[in-house]
C-alpha positions in Angstrom: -16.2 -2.3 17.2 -15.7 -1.9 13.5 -12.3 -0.1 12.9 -12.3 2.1 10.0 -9.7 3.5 7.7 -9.5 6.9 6.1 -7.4 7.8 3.5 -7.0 11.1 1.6 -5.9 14.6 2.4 -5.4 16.4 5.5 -4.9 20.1 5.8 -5.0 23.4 6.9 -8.5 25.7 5.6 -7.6 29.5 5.6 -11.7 30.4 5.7 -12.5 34.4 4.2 -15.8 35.1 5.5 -17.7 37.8 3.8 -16.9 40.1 7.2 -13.7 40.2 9.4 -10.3 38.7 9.4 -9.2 35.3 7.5 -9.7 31.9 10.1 -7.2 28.8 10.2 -8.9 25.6 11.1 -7.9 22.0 10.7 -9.5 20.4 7.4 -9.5 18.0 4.8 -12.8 16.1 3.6 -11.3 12.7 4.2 -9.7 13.8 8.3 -13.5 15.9 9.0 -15.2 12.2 8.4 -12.8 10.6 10.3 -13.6 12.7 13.6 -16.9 12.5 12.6 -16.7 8.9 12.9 -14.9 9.3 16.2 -17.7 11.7 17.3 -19.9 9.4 17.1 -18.1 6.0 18.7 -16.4 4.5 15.5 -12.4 4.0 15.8 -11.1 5.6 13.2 -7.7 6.2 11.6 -6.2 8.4 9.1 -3.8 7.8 6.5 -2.6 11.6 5.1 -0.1 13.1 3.7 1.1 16.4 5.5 4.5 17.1 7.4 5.8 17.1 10.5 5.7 21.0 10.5 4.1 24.0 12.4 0.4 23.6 10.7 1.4 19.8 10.7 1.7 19.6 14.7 -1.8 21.4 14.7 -3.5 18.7 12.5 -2.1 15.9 15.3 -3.1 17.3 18.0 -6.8 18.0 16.2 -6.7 14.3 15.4 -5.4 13.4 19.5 -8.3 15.7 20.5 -11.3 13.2 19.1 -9.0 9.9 19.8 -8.3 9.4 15.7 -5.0 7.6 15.2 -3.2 8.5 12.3 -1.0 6.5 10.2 2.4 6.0 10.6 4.2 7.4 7.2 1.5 9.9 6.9 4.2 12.8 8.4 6.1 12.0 4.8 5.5 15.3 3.0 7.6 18.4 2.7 5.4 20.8 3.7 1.3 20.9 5.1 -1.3 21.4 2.4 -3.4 24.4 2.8 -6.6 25.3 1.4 -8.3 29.1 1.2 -12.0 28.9 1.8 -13.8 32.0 0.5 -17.5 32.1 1.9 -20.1 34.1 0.6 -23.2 35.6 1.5 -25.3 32.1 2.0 -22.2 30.6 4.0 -21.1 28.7 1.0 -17.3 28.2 0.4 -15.2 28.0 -2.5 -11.9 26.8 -2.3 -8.0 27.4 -3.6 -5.4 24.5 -2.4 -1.7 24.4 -2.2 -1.0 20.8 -2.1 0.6 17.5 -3.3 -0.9 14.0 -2.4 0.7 10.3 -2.4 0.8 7.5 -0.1 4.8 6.4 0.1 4.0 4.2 2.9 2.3 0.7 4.2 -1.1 0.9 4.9 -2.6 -0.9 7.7 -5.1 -4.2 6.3 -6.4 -5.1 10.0 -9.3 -3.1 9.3 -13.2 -3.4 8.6 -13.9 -0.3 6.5 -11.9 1.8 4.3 -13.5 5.0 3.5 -11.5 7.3 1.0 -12.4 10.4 -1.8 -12.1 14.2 -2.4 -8.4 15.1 -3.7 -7.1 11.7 -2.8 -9.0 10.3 -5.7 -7.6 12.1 -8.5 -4.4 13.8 -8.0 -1.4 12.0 -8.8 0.5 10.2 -7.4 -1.2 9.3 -4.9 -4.2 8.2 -6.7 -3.0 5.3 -8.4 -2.1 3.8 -5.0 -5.2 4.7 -3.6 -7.3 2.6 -5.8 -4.8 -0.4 -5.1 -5.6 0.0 -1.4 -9.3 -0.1 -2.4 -9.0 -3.2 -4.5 -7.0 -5.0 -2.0 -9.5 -3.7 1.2 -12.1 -5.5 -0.9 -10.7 -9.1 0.6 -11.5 -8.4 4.1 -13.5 -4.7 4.4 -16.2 -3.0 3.3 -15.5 0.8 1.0 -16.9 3.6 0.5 -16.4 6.6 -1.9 -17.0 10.2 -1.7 -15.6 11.6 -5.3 -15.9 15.1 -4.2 -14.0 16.3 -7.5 -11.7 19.7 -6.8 -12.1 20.9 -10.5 -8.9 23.9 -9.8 -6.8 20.7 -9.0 -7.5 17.8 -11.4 -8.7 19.6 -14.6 -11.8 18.7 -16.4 -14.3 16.3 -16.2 -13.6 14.5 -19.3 -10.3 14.2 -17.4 -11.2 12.8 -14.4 -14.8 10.3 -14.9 -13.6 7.5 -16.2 -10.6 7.0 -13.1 -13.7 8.3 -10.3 -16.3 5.8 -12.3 -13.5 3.0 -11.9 -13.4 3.8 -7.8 -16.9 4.1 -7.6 -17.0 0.2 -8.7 -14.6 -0.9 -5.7 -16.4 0.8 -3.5 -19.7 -0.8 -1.2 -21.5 2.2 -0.5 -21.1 5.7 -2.3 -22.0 9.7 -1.9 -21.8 12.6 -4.0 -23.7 15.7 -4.0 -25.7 17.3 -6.6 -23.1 19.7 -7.6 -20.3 16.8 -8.0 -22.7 15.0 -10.6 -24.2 18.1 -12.5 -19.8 19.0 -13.1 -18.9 15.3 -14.1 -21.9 14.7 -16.2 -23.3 18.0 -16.6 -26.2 20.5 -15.4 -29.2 18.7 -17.5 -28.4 15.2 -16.7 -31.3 13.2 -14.7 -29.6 12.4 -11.0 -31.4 9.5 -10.8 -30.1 7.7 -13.8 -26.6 8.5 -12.6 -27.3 7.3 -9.5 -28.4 3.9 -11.3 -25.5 3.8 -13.5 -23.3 4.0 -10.2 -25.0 1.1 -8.8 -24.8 -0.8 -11.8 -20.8 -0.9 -12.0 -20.7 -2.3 -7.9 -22.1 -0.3 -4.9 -25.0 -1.4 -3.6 -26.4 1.9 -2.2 -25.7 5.2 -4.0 -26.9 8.3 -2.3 -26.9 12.0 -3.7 -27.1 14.5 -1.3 -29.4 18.1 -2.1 -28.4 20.4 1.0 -31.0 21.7 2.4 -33.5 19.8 -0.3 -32.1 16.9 1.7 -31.0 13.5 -0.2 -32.1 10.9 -3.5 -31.0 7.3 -2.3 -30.9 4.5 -4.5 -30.6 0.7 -3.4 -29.2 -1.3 -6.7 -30.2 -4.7 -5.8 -33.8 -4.0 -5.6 -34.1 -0.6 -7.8 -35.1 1.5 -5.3 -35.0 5.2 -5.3 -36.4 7.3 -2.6 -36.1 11.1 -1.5 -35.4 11.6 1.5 -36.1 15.1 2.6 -33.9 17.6 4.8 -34.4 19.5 7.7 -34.9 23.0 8.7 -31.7 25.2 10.5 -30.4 28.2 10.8 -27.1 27.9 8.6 -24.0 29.5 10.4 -21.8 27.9 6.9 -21.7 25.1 4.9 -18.1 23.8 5.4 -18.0 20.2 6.3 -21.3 19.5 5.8 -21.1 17.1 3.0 -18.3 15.1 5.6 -20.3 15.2 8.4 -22.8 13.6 6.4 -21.1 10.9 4.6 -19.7 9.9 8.8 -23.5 10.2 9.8 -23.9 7.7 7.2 -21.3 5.2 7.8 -22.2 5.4 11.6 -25.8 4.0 10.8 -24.5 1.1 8.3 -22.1 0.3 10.8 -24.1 0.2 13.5 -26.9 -1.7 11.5 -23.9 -4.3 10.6 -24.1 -3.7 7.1 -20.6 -2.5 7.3 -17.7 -3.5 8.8 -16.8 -6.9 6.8 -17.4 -9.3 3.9 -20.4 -10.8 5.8 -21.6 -7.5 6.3 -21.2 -6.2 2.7 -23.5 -9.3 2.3 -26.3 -8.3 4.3 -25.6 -4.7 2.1 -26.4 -6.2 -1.0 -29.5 -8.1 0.5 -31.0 -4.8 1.8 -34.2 -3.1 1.0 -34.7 1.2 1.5 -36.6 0.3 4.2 -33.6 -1.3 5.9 -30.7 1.8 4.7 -33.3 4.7 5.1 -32.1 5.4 9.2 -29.0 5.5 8.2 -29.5 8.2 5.4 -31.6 10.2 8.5 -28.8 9.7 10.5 -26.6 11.8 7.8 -29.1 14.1 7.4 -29.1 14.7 11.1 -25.5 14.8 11.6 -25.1 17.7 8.7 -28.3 19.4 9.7 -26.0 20.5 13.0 -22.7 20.6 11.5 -24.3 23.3 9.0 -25.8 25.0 12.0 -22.7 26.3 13.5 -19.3 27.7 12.4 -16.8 25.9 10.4 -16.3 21.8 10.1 -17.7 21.1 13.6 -19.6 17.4 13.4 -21.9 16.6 16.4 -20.9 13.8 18.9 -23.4 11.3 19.5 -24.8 12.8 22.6 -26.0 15.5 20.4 -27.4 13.5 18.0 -29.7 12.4 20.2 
C-alpha cells in the first residue's frame, strides 16, 4: 500500500447555516482528503499546523477516528486555526479564517505520494517550505496540487499566480474548480486553455471540476480533453465536496498504479483518457455523496460501492 502525505492546514469550521445555531466541525481542505483517503483504504498522514489546545485535541482525535497519523511537529502552533463557514440558501459556504501556517519541522520522505494545496500554498511562511517539500518529494513520490486560493487570506490574483503556477509544475496530477480558475485568470477565460497551459508547465493530467455540471479532464501527453458529466443528488451542503473529490481521485490513480512512485508517475505520463477516466468517476462518486449529506463527511469504500 502506497502511503501518502498531506500537508497543509488543519482546523476548526464554525458553519452558519441559513436556520439555527452556529456548528463546530473538524476541517481543513488538506486533513478532509486525508480521511477521505483513509476512507477509502489509503494510509494517510498529515503534516498541519495547529496546537496542542482544546480545538487542537478535537482535530486528533478526528484524525485517530479514520486511522490518519499525523506528523510529529505539526502540534507547533500557538493556537488552532479556525474558519467561519456561512452557508446560504443552495448549501454553499463562504468562508472567514483566523490562522497562521508554516512547517517548523522535519517532514517524513518514506512516502509515495505527497498531496498538498488550499492555504498551505500561499500563505507565508509556510509556503516557501512547502514547495521545497514538493520539489524534494519529486525524487521518490508522486504530487499532486489542489490550489484552492482563499482570496480574504493571500490578496489578489495578480499576487498569488505566478507562486500557484510554479507548484502546479512540481506537481504529477492537478485539481481546481471552476471558480479557482475564473478568480486567478478571470470570469471570460476559456477553461480548457487553462487546463492546457497547466499541463504544459509538468502535470500530466489536469482536471477542473463543475459541481454538479460534473468535470473537464485533460491528459497533456496525448491532448486530450474530455467532460465528464456529474450526477444527480439531493444536496444537504457543499462543504468538502471539492476534497472528497480530489481523495476520490487519488484513490483511483493509486489503485490503477499510476501513483504511488517514480515508476508509476511513468505509467502517468504514458496514459490515455481512456485509462484516467475511472478514476475521475471515482471523484465524481465520492463528492456526489459527500455533497449529499451534512458538513465534510466523505464516503468509505463500502459506500462507494
Amino acid at each position: 500500500m502506497v502511503d501518502t502525505l498531506v500537508i497543509g492546514e488543519a482546523l476548526i469550521d464554525i458553519v452558519r447555516p441559513v436556520d439555527g445555531p452556529p456548528q463546530e466541525h473538524v476541517g481543513g481542505s488538506p486533513l478532509n482528503v486525508a480521511i477521505g483517503l483513509a476512507r477509502l483504504q489509503h494510509p494517510a498522514r498529515l503534516a498541519a499546523y495547529f496546537a496542542d489546545d482544546a480545538y487542537g485535541r478535537q482535530i486528533c482525535e478526528h484524525l485517530a477516528a479514520d486511522d490518519v497519523g499525523l506528523v510529529e511537529g505539526s502540534l507547533s502552533a500557538d493556537r488552532t486555526p479556525t474558519a467561519i463557514a456561512t452557508l446560504d440558501e443552495n448549501g454553499s459556504a463562504t468562508y472567514e479564517f483566523d490562522l497562521t501556517w508554516d512547517l517548523p519541522y522535519p517532514l517524513p520522505t518514506d512516502i509515495g505520494h505527497l498531496h498538498t494545496g488550499s492555504i498551505a500554498a500561499a500563505l507565508q511562511p509556510g509556503a516557501e517550505k512547502l514547495a521545497e517539500a514538493m520539489l524534494a518529494a519529486r525524487d521518490h513520490a508522486t504530487v499532486s496540487f489542489d490550489p484552492n486560493p482563499r482570496p480574504t487570506l493571500i490578496g489578489k490574483p495578480h499576487d498569488v499566480r505566478s507562486r500557484l503556477e510554479q507548484l502546479v509544475g512540481y506537481s504529477d496530477v492537478v485539481k481546481a474548480s471552476d471558480e479557482d480558475i475564473a478568480w486567478l485568470y478571470g470570469a471570460d477565460v476559456d477553461p480548457g486553455e487553462v487546463l492546457a497551459l497547466w499541463g504544459q508547465l509538468g502535470p500530466s493530467l489536469v482536471v477542473m471540476t463543475r459541481g454538479g455540471a460534473g468535470a473537464l479532464m485533460h491528459v497533456t501527453t496525448t491532448g486530450e480533453t474530455q467532460s465528464v458529466a456529474g450526477r444527480i443528488v439531493s444536496v444537504a451542503d457543499t462543504v468538502g465536496a471539492g476534497d472528497s473529490f480530489q481523495s476520490g481521485l487519488l484513490s483511483g490513480l493509486l489503485d490503477a498504479e499510476l501513483l504511488g512512485s517514480a515508476d508509476a508517475r511513468t505509467r502517468l505520463r504514458r496514459a490515455t483518457a481512456a485509462d484516467l477516466r475511472p478514476a475521475v468517476d471515482r471523484a465524481i462518486a465520492t463528492s456526489a455523496i459527500t455533497v449529499s449529506r451534512a458538513g465534510a463527511n466523505p464516503p468509505t469504500r463500502d459506500e462507494l460501492r
